[in-house]
N, C-alpha and C positions, 0 to 999 in steps of 0.2 A: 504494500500500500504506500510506504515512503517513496518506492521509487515513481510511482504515479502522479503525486504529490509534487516531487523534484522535476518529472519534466513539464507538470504544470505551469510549475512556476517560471523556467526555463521558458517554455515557449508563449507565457506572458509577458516575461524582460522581452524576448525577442522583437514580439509583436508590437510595445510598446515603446521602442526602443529608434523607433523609421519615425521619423519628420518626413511629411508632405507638404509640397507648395503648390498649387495649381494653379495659384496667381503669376504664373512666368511667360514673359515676352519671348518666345522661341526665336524669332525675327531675328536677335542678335546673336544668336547662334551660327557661325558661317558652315559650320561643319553638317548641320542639318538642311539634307537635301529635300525640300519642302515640296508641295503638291504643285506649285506655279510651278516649277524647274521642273518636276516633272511633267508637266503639261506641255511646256517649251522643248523638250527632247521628245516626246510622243505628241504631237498636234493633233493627232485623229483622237486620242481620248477624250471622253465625255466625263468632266467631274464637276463635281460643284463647287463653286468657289466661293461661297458663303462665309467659313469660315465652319458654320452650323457643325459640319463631322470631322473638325480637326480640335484636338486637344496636347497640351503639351504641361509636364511636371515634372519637378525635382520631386527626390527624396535623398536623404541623408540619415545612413546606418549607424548602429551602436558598433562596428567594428571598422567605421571610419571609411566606409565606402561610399561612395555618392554617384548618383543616377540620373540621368537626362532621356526623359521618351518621350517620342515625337510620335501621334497616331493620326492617319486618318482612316476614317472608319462611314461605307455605306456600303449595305450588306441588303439592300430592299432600294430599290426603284425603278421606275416605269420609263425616267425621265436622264438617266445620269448609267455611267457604266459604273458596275460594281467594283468595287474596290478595297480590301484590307491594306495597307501601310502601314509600317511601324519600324521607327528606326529608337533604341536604347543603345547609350554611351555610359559606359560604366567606368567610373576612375577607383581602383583600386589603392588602395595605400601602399603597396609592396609589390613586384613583379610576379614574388611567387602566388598572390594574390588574385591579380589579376591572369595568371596562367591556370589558377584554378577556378575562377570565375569563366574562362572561356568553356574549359573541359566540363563544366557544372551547366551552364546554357547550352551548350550544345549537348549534351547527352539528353538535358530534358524536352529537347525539340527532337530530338531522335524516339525517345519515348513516346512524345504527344503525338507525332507522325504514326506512329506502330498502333496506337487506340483510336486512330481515326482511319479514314478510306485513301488519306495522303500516302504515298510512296515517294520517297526522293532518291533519284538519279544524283549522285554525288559527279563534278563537275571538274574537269582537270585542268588547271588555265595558269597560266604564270599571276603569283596574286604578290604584292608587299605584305610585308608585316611579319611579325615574332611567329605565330600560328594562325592559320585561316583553315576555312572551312567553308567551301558555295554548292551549292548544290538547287537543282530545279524541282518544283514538287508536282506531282502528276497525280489526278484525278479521274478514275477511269483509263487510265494509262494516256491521258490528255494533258499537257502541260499546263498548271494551272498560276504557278509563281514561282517563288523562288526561297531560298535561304541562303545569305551572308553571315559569316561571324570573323571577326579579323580580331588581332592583338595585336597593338602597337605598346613596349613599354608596361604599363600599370593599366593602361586604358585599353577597353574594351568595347568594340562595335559590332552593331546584330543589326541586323534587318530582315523583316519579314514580310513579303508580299502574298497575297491572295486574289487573284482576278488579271493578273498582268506578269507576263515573263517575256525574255528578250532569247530568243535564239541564238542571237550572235555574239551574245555575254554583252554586250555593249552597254547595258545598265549599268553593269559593276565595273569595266572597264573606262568608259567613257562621262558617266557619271556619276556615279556613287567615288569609285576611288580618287579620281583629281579633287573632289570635295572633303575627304577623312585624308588627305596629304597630313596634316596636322596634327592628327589623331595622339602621337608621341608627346605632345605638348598640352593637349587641351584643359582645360579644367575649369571648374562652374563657376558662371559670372555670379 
């Protein structure tokens, strides 16, 4: 019964432990490749530019790690093409930190992949970075999006699309990676 007790309380420090801010200006962030930029490299896309299904927040961990996610999110309409986005930047406090933050997101996308109907073709492309990881996710054996994770340094970048994938890699080559150049450097305004 103690030991029940102990991870109680354990995963109440934990839980209570994350500060959120959802009041953040993502705008100033260069390193997030926002929905306009991606409009401008895909001009046939249909998305809404409202603002309405994009969201972005910090949090800041009890073990001194700090988070940056960028989502946009329309998963129902008549009028706009569907779309998941989501890019998270994780600043680790220590290299080995952030080498186990990448091996920890990636396995759990590899998991979440296996209890759903996604299958990912893992991707062989010259990529930068400490450890990467790209791969395309398939629906029906139908290309449906994609999965990014890179490690530059302490920091950590994921990205996850649902609705939109690039055959030619040219998303990760041509825009996603000249905008994470920086990625070794970054850290929260």
């Amino acid at each position: 019964m103690r030991k029940i007790y102990f991870n109680l309380a354990v995963f109440l420090f934990v839980f209570n432990s994350c500060t959120t801010n959802e009041n953040i200006d993502w705008k100033k962030y260069d390193i997030i490749t926002n929905i306009d930029e991606l409009l401008e490299f895909y001009p046939d896309l249909n998305l809404d530019r409202s603002g309405n299904y994009e969201r972005a927040y910090t949090s800041n961990f009890f073990d001194g790690t700090k988070e940056l996610v960028y989502e946009y999110e329309l998963l129902e309409s008549e009028t706009y093409d569907l779309l998941y986005y989501s890019i998270t930047i994780e600043t680790a406090s220590s290299t080995s930190q952030g080498k186990e933050s990448f091996n920890i997101t990636k396995s759990a996308f590899l998991v979440g992949n296996k209890w759903s109907d996604m299958k990912l073709q893992e991707k062989d492309i010259d990529l930068e970075g400490d450890q990467n990881f790209y791969a395309l996710r398939t629906y029906d054996n139908m290309p449906n999006g994609i999965f990014y994770i890179t490690r530059r340094g302490t920091n950590v970048y994921s990205l996850i699309i649902s609705g939109l994938y690039s055959s030619d890699d040219s998303i990760i080559t041509d825009l996603i990676n000249p905008e994470i150049k920086a990625l070794e450097s970054f850290k929260l305004k």
